[in-house]
C-alpha positions as CSV (number, residue, x, y, z in Angstrom):
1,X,17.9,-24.9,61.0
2,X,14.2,-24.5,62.7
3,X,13.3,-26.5,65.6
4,X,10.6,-24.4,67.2
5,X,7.9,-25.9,68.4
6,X,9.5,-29.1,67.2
7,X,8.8,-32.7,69.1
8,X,11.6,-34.5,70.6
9,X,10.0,-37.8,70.2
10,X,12.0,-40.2,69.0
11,X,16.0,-40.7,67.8
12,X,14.5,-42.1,64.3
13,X,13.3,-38.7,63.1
14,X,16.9,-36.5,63.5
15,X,18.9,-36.2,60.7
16,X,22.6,-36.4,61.0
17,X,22.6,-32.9,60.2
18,X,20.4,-32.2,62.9
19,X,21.7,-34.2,65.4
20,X,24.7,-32.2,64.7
21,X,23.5,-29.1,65.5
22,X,21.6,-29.9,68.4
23,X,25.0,-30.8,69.6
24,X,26.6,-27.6,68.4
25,X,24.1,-25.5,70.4
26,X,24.8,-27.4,73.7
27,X,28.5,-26.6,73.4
28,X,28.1,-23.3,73.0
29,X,25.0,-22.8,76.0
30,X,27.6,-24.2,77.7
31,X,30.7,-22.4,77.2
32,X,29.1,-19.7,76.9
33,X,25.3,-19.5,79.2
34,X,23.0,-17.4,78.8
35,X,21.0,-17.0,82.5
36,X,17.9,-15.3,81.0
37,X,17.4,-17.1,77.8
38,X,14.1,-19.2,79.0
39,X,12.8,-16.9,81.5
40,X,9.1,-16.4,81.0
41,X,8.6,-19.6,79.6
42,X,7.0,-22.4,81.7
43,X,7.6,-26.2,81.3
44,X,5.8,-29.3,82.5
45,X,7.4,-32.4,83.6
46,X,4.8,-34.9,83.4
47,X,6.8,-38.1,84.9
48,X,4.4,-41.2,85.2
49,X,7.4,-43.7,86.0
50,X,9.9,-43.0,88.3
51,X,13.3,-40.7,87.4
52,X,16.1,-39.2,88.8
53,X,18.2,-38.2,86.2
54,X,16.1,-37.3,83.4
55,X,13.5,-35.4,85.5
56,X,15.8,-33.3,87.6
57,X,18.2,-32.1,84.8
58,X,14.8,-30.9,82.7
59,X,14.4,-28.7,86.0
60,X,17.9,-27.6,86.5
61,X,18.1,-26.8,82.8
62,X,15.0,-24.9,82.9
63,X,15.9,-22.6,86.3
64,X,18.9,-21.8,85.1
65,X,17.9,-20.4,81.7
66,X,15.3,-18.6,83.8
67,X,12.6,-20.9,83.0
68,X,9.8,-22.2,85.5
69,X,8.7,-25.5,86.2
70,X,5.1,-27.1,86.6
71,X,4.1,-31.0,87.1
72,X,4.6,-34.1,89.1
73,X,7.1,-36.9,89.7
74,X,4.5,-39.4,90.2
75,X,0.8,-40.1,88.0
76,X,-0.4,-40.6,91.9
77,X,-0.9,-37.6,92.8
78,X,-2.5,-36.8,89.5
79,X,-6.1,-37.4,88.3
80,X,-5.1,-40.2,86.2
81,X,-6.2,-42.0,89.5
82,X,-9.7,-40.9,88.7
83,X,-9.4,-42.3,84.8
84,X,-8.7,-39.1,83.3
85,X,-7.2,-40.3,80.0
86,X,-3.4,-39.1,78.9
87,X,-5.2,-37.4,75.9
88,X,-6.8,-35.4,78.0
89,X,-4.1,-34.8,80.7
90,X,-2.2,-33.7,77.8
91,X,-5.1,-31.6,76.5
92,X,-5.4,-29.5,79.9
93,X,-1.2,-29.6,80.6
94,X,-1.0,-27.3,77.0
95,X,-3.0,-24.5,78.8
96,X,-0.6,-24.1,81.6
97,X,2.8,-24.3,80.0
98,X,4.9,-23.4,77.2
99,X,6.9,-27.0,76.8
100,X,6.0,-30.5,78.1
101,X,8.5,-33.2,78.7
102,X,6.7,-36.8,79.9
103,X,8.0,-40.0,80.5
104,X,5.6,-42.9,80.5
105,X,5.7,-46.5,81.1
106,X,3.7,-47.4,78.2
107,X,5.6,-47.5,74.6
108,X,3.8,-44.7,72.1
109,X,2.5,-42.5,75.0
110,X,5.0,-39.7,74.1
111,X,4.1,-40.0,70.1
112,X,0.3,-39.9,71.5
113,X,1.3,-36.8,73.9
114,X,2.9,-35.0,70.8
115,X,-0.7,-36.0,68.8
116,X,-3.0,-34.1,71.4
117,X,-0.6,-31.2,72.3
118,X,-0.3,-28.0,70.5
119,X,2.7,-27.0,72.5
120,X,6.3,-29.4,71.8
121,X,6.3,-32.9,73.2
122,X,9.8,-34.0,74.4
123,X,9.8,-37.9,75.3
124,X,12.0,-38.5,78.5
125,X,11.4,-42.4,78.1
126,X,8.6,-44.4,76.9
127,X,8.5,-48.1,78.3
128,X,11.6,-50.0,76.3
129,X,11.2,-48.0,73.2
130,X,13.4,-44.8,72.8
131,X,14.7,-42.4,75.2
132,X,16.2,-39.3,72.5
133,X,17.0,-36.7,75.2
134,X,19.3,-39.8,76.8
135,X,20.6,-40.7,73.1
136,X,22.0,-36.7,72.5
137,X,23.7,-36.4,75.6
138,X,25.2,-39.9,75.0
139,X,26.1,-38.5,71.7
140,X,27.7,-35.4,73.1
141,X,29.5,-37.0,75.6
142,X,31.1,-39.4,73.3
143,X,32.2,-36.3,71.1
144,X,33.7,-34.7,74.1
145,X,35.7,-37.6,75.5
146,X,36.8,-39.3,72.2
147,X,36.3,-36.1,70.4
148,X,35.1,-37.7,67.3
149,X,32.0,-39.6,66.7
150,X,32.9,-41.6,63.5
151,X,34.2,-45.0,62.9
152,X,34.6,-45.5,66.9
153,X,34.3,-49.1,68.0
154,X,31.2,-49.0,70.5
155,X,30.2,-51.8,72.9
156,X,27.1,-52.2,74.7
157,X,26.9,-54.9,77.2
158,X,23.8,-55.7,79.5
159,X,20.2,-55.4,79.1
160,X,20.1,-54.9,75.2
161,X,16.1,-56.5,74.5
162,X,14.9,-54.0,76.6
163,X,17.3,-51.4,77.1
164,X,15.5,-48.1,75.2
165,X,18.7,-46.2,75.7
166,X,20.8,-48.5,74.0
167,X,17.8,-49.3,71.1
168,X,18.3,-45.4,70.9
169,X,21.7,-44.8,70.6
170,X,22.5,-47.6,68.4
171,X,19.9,-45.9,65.5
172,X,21.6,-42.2,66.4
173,X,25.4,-43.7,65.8
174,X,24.7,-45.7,63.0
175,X,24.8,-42.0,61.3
176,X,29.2,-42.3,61.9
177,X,30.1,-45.4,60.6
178,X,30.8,-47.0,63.9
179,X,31.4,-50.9,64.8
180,X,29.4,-52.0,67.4
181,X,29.4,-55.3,69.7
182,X,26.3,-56.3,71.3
183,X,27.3,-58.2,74.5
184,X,24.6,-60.0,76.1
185,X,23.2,-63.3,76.5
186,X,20.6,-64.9,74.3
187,X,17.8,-63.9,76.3
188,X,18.6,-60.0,76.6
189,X,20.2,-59.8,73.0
190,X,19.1,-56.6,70.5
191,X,16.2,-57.2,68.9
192,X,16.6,-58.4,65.5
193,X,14.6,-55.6,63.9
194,X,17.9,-53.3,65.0
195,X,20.2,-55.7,63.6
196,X,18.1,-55.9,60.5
197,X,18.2,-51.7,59.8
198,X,22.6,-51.7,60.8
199,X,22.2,-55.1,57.9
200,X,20.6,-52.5,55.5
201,X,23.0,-49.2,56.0
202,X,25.8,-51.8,56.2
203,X,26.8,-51.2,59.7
204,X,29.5,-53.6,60.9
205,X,28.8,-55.5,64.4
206,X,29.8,-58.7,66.2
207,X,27.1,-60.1,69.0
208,X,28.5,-62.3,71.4
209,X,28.2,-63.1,75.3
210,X,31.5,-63.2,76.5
211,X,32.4,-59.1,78.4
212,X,36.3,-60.1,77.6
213,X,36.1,-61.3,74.2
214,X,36.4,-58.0,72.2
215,X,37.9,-55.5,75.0
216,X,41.0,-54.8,73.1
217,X,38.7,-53.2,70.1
218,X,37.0,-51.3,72.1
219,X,36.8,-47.1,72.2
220,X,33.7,-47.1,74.1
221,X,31.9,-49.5,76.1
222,X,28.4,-48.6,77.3
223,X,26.9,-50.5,80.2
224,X,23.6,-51.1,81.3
225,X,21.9,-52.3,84.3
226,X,19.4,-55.2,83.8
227,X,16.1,-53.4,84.5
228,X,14.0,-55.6,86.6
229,X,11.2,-53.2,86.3
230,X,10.9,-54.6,82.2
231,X,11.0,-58.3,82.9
232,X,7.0,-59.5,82.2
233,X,8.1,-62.4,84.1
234,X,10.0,-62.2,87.6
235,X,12.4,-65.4,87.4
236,X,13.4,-64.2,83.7
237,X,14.9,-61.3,85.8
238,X,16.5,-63.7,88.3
239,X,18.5,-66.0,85.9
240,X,20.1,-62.8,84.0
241,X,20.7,-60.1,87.3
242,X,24.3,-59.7,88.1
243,X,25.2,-61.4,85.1
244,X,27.8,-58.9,83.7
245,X,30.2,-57.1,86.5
246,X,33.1,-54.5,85.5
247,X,36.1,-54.3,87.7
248,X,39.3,-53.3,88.2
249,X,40.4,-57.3,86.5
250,X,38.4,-56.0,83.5
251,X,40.6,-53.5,82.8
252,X,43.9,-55.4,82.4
253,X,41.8,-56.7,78.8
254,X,40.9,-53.3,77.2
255,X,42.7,-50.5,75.7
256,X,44.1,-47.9,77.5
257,X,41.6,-45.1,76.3
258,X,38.5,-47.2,76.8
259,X,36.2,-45.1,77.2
260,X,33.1,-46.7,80.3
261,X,29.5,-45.4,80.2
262,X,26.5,-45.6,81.9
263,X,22.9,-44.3,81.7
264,X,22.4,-44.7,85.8
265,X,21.6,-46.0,88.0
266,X,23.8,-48.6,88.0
267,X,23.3,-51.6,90.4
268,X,25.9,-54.1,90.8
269,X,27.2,-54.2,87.2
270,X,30.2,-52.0,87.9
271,X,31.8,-51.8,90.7
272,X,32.9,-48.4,92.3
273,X,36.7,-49.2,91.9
274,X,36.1,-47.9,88.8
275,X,34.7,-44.8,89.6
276,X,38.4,-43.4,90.1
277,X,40.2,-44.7,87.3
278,X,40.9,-42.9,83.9
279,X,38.0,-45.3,82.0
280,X,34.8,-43.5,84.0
281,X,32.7,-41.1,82.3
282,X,29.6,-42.2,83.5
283,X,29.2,-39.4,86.0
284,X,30.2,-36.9,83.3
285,X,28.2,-38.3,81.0
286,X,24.9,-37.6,83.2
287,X,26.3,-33.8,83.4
288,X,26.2,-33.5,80.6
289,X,22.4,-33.7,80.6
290,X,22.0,-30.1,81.6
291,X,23.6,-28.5,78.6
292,X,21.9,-31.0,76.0
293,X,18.6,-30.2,77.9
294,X,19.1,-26.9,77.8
295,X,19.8,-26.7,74.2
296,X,16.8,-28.6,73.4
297,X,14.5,-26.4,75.2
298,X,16.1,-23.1,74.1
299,X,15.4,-25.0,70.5
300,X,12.0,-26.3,70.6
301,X,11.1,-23.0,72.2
302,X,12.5,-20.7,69.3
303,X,15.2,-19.5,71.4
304,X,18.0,-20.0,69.1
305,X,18.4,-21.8,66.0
C-alpha cells in the first residue's frame, strides 16, 4: 500500500483497508522507532488558528524521526497581513519544505492547500469540517484501550453541530459496525447529513439529550468541549456552555470498562476527579498523537509503506 506524496485531507477518502494500515505503521514506529527515518526532510506547519496539540506533536514527531521544522503558529506574523492569498502562501511554502501540515479556520482551505501544492497536504483542522490526523489517533487509541474497533458502543456527548472531530470520527468508525449515541441538545445535535450517510450503510444510533440515559451501553464515550470560538452568534454560546459536566456521580451509571475521551482542551465539561480513575484516556489518547503523526509523515514521505 503506497501513500507517498499522498494528502491527508479528509477522513472521507481512507479506506478501511487503509485506515488500517496507517494504524499498523504507528504501532510498529512505536514499538519499534526508528531515530533517523525523517532526517533530511523538512516540514511546514502552517497554523492559521490557534493549536496546542495538533501543532506541537507534528514538531515532536518530526525531530524525533530526524526531521526539521519550518513555519508559524500564528497567520500574524505572516504576509497574509499584507493580502498575500493562501494559494500563493501555499505556492512559495512548496519551495522550502518537503511536507506541509496547515490548519485554517476557513472550511476547504486544506483541500485548496492540497490543489496549489505539489508537495503532500496534511489538514490539521479546517473550521468545523474534518480534522483526519485527530480522527486516526482517535482510532488508534480506541484499538489500544478496547483493543478492538468493531461493534463497540461509542457515545459522543457535547458540541456535535460543530464539533469536526467528532463529524470525523463518526465517518472513520462507521467502517466497524459500531452503535453510536449522539448526546446533545437540539441546538448542537449532528448534522443531519451525517445521520443521513450511518441511514444509508445501516449504522445503528440513538440521539438523545439526556448524559445518563444510555451509560450502561456504553464502551466508549467521547467528550467534547463546546467551542465558543464556532458559535456565529455569542448568546447561542451562552445558553449551551457548561451544559454537559462528567464526574465522579457519573460514573456510578456506566459500565465498569467505559472507556472517557477527549480531543483537548477540555474546559469545564469534565472535571479533574476523573483524571485519576480507571475511565481516563484522554491524556493517553493525545500521546498517542506522536506515533500516528509519525507514521503519517514517514508515509506521505515514502518512508515506509
Amino acid at each position: 500500500m503506497d501513500f507517498k506524496n499522498r494528502d491527508i485531507i479528509s477522513i472521507n477518502d481512507f479506506s478501511k483497508e487503509e485506515l488500517l494500515h496507517i494504524l499498523k505503521v504507528a504501532r510498529q514506529i512505536e514499538q519499534k522507532p526508528k531515530s533517523n527515518l525523517l532526517k533530511g526532510n523538512i516540514l511546514a506547519a502552517l497554523f492559521f488558528e490557534p493549536s496546542t496539540r495538533t501543532r506541537l506533536s507534528f514538531i515532536s514527531a518530526m525531530e524525533q524521526l530526524s526531521g526539521k521544522v519550518i513555519g508559524f503558529s500564528t497567520a500574524n506574523m505572516t504576509s497574509i497581513q499584507k493580502g498575500e492569498s493562501l494559494w500563493d502562501t501555499i505556492k512559495m511554502t512548496e519551495q522550502y519544505a518537503d511536507v506541509v501540515v496547515i490548519r485554517h479556520p476557513l472550511e476547504g482551505s486544506a483541500r485548496l492547500a492540497a490543489e496549489a501544492s505539489s508537495i503532500p497536504v496534511i489538514n490539521g483542522g479546517d473550521g468545523s469540517n474534518q480534522h483526519p490526523t485527530q480522527t486516526m489517533l482517535d482510532l488508534y487509541t480506541i484499538q489500544k484501550i478496547k483493543d478492538a474497533l468493531e461493534n463497540l458502543h461509542i457515545g459522543f456527548v457535547g458540541d456535535l453541530k460543530y464539533g469536526r472531530t467528532v463529524h470525523s470520527l463518526v465517518i472513520a468508525l462507521s467502517h466497524f459496525s459500531p452503535t453510536f449515541y449522539f448526546i446533545a441538545p437540539d441546538g448542537l445535535q449532528i448534522p443531519e447529513n451525517y445521520l443521513d450517510e450511518l441511514f444509508q450503510k445501516k449504522i445503528k444510533y440513538h440521539k438523545t439529550s439526556d448524559l445518563r440515559r444510555f451509560g450502561k451501553e456504553l464502551d466508549v464515550l467521547y467528550v467534547t468541549r463546546i467551542q465558543k470560538e464556532r458559535f456565529p452568534d455569542p448568546l447561542e454560546y451562552e445558553k449551551f456552555k457548561g451544559i454537559y459536566r462528567i464526574d465522579e456521580s457519573f460514573l456510578h451509571d456506566v459500565k465498569k470498562d467505559l472507556k472517557i475521551m477527549h480531543p483537548l482542551p477540555r474546559v469545564d465539561e469534565i472535571d479533574k476527579s476523573i483524571d485519576s480513575t480507571e475511565h481516563a484516556a484522554y491524556f493517553e489518547q493525545a500521546a498517542n498523537g506522536i506515533p500516528v503523526r509519525k507514521a503519517l509523515l514517514a508515509l506521505v514521505l515514502g518512508k515506509v509503506k
